[in-house]
N, C-alpha and C positions, 0 to 999 in steps of 0.2 A: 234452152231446155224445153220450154214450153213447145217451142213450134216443132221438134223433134215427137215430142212426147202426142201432140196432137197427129202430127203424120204416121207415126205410128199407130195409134189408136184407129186410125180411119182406113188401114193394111187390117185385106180382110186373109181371116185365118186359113185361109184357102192357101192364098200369096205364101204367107211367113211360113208354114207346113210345107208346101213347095219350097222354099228358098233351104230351108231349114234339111228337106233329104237331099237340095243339090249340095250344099256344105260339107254333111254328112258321108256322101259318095264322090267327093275328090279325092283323086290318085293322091300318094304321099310323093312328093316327085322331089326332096329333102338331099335324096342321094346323086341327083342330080345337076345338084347347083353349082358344081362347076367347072360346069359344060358351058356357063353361060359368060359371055367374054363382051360383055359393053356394060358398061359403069353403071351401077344399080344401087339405089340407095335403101335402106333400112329403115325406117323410121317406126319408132314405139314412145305410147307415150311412160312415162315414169312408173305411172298408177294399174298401166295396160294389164290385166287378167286376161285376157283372150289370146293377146300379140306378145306378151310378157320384153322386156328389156333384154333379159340373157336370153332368151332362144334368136332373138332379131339381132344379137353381137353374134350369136353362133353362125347365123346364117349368111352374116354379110363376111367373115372371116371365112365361109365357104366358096366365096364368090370372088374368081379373080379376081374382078374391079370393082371389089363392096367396100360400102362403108357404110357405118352404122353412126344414128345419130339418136340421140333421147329426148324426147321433147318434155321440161320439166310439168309439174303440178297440172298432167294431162292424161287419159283414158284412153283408150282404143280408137275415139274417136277425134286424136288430137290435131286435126285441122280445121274441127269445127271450136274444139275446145281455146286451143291456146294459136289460132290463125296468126299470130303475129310470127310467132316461133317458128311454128310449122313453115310457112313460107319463104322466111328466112333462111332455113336451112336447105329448102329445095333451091334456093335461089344460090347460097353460096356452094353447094355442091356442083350444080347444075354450070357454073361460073368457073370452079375448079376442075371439073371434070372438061373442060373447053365445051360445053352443050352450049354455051349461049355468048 
């Protein structure tokens, strides 16, 4: 958390205000998910406010070849959070999906 919390602090407000109206000014492209035809995974973590758990089931049930996966007692940013999980999951998807 520290080292997060310091790399942010050192993002000058220039950056984050930039990053913050390209965020703002992406297309909704929602209705278009399934259009997309190679195995795609969902990942949210449990606790996620941003990525929320039911919009990312929503999304991968849009997805011909989605699946969705929940990373427990994890936030938005659950690969830095819960890396053992997160990993795991891309790893038995990735295995299942024939990717590796």
């Amino acid at each position: 958390i520290a080292e997060y919390r310091e790399l942010i602090q050192k993002t000058s407000p220039r950056t984050i205000a930039a990053a913050a109206l390209a965020l703002g000014s992406r297309p909704d492209v929602t209705s278009d998910l399934e259009q997309i035809h190679v195995p795609t995974l969902c990942i949210a973590g449990s606790d996620d406010e941003i990525s929320p758990p039911a919009e990312m089931l929503v999304w991968s049930a849009e997805l011909p070849r989605g699946r969705f996966v929940e990373i427990p007692s994890a936030g938005h940013m659950s690969p830095v959070e819960q890396p053992e999980s997160f990993a795991a999951a891309v790893n038995t998807w990735a295995e299942e999906s024939e990717l590796i």
